[in-house]
N, CA, C and O of each residue as an XYZ file, in Angstrom:
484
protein
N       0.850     -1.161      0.000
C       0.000      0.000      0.000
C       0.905      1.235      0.000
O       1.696      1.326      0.939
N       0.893      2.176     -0.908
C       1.372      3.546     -0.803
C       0.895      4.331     -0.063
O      -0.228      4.200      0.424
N       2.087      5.811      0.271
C       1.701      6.172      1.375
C       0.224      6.979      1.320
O      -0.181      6.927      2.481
N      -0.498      7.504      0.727
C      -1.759      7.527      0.702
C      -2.451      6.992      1.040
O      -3.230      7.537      1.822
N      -2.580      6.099      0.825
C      -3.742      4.876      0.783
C      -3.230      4.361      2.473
O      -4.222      4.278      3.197
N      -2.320      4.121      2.977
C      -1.529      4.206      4.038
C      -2.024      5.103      5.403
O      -2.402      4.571      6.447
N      -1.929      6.818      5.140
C      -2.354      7.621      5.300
C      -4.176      7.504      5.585
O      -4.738      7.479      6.680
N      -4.585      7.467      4.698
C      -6.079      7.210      5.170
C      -6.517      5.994      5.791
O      -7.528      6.090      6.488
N      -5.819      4.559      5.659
C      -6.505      3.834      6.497
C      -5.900      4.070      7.971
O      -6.226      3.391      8.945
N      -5.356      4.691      7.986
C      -4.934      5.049      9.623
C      -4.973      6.715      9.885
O      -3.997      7.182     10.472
N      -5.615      7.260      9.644
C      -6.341      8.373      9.570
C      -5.090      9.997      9.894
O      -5.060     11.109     10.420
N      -4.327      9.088      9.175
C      -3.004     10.430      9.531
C      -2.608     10.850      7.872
O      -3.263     10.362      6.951
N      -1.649     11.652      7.661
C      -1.541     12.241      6.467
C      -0.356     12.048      5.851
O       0.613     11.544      6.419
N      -0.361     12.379      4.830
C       1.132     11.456      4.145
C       2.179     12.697      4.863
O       3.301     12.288      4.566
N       2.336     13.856      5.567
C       3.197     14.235      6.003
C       4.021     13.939      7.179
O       5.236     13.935      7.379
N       2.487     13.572      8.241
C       2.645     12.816      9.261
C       3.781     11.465      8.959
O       4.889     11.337      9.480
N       3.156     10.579      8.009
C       4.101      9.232      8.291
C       5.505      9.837      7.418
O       6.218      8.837      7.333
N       5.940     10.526      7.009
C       6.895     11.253      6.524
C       7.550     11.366      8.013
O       8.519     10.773      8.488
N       6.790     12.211      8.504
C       7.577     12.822     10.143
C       8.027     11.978     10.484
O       9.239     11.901     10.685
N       6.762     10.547     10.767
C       7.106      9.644     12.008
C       8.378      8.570     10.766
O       9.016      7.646     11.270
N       8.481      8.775      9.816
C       9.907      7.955      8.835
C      11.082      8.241      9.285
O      12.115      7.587      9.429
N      10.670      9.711      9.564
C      11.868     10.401      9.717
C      12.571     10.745     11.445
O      13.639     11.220     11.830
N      11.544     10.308     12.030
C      11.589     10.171     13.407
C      12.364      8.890     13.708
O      12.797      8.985     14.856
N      12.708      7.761     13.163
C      12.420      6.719     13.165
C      11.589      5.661     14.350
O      11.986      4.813     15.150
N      10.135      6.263     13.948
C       8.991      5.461     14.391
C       8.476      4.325     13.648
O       7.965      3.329     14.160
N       8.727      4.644     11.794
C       8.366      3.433     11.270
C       9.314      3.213     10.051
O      10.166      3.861      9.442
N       8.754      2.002      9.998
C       9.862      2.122      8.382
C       9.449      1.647      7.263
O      10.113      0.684      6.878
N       8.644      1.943      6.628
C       8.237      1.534      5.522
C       9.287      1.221      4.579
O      10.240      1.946      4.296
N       8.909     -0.422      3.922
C       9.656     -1.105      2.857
C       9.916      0.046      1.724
O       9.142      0.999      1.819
N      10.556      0.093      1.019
C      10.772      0.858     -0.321
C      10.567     -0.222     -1.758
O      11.063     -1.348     -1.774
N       9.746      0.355     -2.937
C       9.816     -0.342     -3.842
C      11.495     -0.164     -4.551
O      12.533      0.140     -3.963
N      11.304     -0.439     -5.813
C      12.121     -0.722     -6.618
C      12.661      0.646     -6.939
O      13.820      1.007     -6.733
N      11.318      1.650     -7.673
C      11.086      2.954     -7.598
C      11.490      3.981     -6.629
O      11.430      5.155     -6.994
N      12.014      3.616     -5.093
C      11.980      4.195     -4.324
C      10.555      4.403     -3.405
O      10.754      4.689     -2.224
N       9.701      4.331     -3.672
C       7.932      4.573     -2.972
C       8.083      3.649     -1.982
O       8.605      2.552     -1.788
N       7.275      4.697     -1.283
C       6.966      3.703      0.454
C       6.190      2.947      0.147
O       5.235      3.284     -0.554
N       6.381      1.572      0.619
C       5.410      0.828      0.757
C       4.717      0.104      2.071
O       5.232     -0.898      2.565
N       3.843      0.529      2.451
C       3.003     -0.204      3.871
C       2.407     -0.748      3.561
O       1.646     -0.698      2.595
N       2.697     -1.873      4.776
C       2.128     -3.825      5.341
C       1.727     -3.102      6.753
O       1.978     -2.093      7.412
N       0.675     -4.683      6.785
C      -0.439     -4.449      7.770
C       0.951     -4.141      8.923
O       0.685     -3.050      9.427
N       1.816     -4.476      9.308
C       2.746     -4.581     10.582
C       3.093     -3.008     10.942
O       3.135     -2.593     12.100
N       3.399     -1.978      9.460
C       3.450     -1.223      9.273
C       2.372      0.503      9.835
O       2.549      1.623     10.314
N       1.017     -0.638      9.194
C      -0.360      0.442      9.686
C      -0.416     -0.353     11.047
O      -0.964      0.292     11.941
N      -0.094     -1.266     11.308
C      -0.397     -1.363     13.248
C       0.160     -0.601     13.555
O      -0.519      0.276     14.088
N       1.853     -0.276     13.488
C       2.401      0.600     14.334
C       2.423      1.941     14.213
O       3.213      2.641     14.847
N       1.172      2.599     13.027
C       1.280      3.893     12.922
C      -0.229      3.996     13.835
O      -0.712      5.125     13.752
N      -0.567      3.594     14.185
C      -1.914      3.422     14.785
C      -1.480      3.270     16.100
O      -1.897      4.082     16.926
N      -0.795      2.469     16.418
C      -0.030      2.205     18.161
C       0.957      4.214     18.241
O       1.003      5.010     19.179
N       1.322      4.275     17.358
C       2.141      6.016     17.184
C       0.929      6.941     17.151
O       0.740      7.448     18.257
N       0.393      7.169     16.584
C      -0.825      8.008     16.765
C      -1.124      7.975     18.033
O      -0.543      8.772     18.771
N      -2.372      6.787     18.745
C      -2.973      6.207     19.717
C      -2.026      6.857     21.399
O      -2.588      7.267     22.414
N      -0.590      6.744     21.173
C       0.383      7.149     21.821
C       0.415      8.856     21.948
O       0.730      9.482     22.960
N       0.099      9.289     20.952
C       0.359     10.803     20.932
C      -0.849     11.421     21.212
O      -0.979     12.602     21.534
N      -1.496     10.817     21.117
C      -3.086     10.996     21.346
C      -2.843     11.188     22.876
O      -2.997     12.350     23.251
N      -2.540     10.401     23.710
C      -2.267     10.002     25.123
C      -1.597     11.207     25.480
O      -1.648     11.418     26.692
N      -1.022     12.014     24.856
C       0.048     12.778     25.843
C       1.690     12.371     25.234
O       2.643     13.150     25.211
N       1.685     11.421     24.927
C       3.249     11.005     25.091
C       3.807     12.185     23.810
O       3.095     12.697     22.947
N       5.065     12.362     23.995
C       5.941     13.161     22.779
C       6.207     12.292     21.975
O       6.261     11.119     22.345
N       6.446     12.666     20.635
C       7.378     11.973     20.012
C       8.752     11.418     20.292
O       9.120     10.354     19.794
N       9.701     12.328     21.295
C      10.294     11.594     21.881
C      10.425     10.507     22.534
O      11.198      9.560     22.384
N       9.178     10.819     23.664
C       8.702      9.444     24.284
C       8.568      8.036     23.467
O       9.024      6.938     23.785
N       7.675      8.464     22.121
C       7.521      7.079     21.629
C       8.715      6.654     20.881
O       8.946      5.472     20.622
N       9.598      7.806     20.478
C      11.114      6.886     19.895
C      11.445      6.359     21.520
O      11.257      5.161     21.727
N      11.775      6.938     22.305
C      11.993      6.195     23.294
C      11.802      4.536     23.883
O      12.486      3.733     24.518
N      10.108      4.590     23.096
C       9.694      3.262     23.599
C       9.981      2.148     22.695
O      10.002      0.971     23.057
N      10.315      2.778     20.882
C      10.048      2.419     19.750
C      10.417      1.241     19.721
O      10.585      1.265     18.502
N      10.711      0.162     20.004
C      11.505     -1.399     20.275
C       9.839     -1.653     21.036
O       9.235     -2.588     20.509
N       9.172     -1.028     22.031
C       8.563     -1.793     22.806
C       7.109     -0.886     22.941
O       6.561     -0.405     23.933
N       6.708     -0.873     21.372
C       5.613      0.028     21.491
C       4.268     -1.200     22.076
O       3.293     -0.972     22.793
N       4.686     -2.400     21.482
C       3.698     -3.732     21.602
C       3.328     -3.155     23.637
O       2.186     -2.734     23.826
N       4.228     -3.191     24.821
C       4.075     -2.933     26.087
C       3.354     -2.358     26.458
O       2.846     -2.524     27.566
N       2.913     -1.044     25.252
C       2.243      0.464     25.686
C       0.954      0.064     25.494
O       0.178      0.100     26.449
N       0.440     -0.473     23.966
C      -0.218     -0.530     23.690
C      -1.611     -1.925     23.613
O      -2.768     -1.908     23.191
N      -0.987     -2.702     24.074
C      -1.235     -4.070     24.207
C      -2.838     -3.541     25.420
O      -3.103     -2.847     26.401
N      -3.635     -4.719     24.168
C      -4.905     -4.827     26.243
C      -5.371     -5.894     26.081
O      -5.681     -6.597     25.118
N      -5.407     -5.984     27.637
C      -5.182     -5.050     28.723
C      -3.581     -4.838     28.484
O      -3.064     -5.668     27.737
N      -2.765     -3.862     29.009
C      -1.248     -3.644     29.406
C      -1.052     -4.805     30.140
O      -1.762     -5.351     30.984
N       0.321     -5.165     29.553
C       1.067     -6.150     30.215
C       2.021     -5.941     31.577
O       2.838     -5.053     31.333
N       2.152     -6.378     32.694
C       2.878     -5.700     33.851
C       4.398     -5.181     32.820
O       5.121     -5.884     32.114
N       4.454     -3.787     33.092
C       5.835     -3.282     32.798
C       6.959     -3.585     33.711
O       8.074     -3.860     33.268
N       6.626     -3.531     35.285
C       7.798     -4.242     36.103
C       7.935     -5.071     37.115
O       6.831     -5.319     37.601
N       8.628     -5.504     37.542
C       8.428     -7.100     38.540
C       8.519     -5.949     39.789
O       8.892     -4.801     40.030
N       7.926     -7.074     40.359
C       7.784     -6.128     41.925
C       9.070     -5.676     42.594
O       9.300     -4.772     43.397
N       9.880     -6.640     41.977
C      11.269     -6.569     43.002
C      12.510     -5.792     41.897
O      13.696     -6.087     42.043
N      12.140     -4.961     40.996
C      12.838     -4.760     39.918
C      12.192     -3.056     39.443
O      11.090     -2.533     39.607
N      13.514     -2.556     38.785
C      13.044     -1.347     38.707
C      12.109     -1.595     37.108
O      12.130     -2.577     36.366
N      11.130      0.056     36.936
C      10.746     -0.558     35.656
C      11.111     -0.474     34.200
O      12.086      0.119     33.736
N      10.167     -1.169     33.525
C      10.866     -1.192     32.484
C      11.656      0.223     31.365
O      11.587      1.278     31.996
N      12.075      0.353     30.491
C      12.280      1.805     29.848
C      10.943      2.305     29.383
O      10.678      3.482     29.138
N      10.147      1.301     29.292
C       8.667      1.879     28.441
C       7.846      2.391     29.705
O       7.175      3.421     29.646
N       7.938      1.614     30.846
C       7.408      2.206     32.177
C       7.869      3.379     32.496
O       7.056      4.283     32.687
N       9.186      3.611     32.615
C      10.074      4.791     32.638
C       9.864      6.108     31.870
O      10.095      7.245     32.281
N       9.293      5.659     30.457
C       8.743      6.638     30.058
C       7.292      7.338     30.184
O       6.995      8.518     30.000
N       6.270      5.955     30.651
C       5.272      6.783     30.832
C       5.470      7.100     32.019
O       5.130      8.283     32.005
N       5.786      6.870     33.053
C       5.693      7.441     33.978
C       6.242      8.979     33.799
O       5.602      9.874     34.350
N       7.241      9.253     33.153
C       8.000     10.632     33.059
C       6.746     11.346     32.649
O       6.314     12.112     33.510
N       5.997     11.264     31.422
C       5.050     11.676     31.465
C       3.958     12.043     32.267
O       3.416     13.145     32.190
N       3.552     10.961     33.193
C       2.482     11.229     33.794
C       3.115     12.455     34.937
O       2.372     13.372     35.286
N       4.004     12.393     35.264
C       4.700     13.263     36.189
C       4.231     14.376     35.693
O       3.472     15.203     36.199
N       4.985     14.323     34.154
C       4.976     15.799     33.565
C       3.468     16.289     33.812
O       3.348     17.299     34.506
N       2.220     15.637     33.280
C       1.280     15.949     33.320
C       0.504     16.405     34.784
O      -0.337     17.293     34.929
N       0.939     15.716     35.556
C       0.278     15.794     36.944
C       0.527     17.153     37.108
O      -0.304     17.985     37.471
N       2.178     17.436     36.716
C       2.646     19.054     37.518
C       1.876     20.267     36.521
O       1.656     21.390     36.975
N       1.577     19.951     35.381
C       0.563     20.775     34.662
C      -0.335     20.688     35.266
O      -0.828     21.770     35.587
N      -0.913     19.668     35.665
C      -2.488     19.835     36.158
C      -2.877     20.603     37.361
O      -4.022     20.926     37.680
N      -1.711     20.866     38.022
C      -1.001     21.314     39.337
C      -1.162     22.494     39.155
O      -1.825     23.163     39.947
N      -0.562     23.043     38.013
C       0.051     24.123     37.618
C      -1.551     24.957     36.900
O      -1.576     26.188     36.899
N      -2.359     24.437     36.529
C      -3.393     25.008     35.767
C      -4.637     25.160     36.906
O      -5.424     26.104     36.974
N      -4.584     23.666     38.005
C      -5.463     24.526     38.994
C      -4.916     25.574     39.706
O      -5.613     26.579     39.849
N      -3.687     25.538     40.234
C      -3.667     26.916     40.809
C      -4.277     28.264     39.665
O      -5.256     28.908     40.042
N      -3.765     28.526     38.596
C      -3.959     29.281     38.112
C      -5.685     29.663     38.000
O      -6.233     30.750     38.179
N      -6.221     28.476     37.675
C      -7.759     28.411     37.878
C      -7.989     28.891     39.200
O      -9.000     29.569     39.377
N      -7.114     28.624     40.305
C      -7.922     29.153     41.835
C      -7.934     30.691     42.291
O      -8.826     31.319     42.862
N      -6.037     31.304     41.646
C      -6.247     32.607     41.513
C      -6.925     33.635     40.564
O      -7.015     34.800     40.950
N      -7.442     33.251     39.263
C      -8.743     33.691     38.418
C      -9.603     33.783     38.895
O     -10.191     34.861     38.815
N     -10.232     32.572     39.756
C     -11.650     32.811     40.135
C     -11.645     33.518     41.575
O     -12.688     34.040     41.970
N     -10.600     33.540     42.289
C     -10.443     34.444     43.421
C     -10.545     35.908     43.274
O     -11.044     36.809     43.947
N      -9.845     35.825     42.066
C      -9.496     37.320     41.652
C     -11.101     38.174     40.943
O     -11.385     39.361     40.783
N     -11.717     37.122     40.717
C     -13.538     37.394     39.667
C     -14.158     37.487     41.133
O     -14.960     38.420     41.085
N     -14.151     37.165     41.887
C     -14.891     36.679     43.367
C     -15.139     38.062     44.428
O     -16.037     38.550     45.113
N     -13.452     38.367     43.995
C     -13.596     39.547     45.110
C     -13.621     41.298     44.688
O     -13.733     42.145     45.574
């Protein structure tokens, strides 16, 4: 499948899987011609990359995970770490995230508490 046809069954745009080529998130086979060519293994993992960014994660994050996107995305999630063991790099990364996010969320109610304090009085 070319990247068009590529592009729409996984609802991203031929610039996008350009990015994520060039990210190295995926790798589409090359013909003879040079043209990308995507296999189903291909549109899973632009769909597990999307699905991921959708979430919050950066693009960094998911090169980060890129060996172990199957961990992230798998359901239910598979345990990322043994009880007695630190976790895995893919754990490692979401967690960095969720951090990140928590301290935004942190960061946006206060701001929400001094707005409406400030409308109040």
């Amino acid at each position: 499948m070319r990247i068009g046809d590529a592009a729409a069954a996984t609802g991203a745009t031929p610039r996008a899987l350009r990015f994520y080529e060039e990210r190295g998130l995926v790798a589409p086979r090359r013909s003879t011609s040079g043209q990308r060519e995507y296999g189903q293994q291909e549109l899973d993992r632009i769909r597990a990359v999307r699905e991921l960014l959708a979430l919050g994660l950066t693009v960094e994050d998911v090169r980060a995970c890129a060996g172990r996107l199957h961990l992230l995305t798998e359901q239910p999630p598979p345990r990322c770490a043994r009880a007695d063991g630190p976790p895995s790099p893919a754990a490692a990364v979401v967690d960095r995230r969720l951090a990140a996010l928590d301290a935004e969320i942190a960061r946006l109610t206060a701001l929400r508490t001094a707005l409406a304090a400030r409308l109040s009085s």
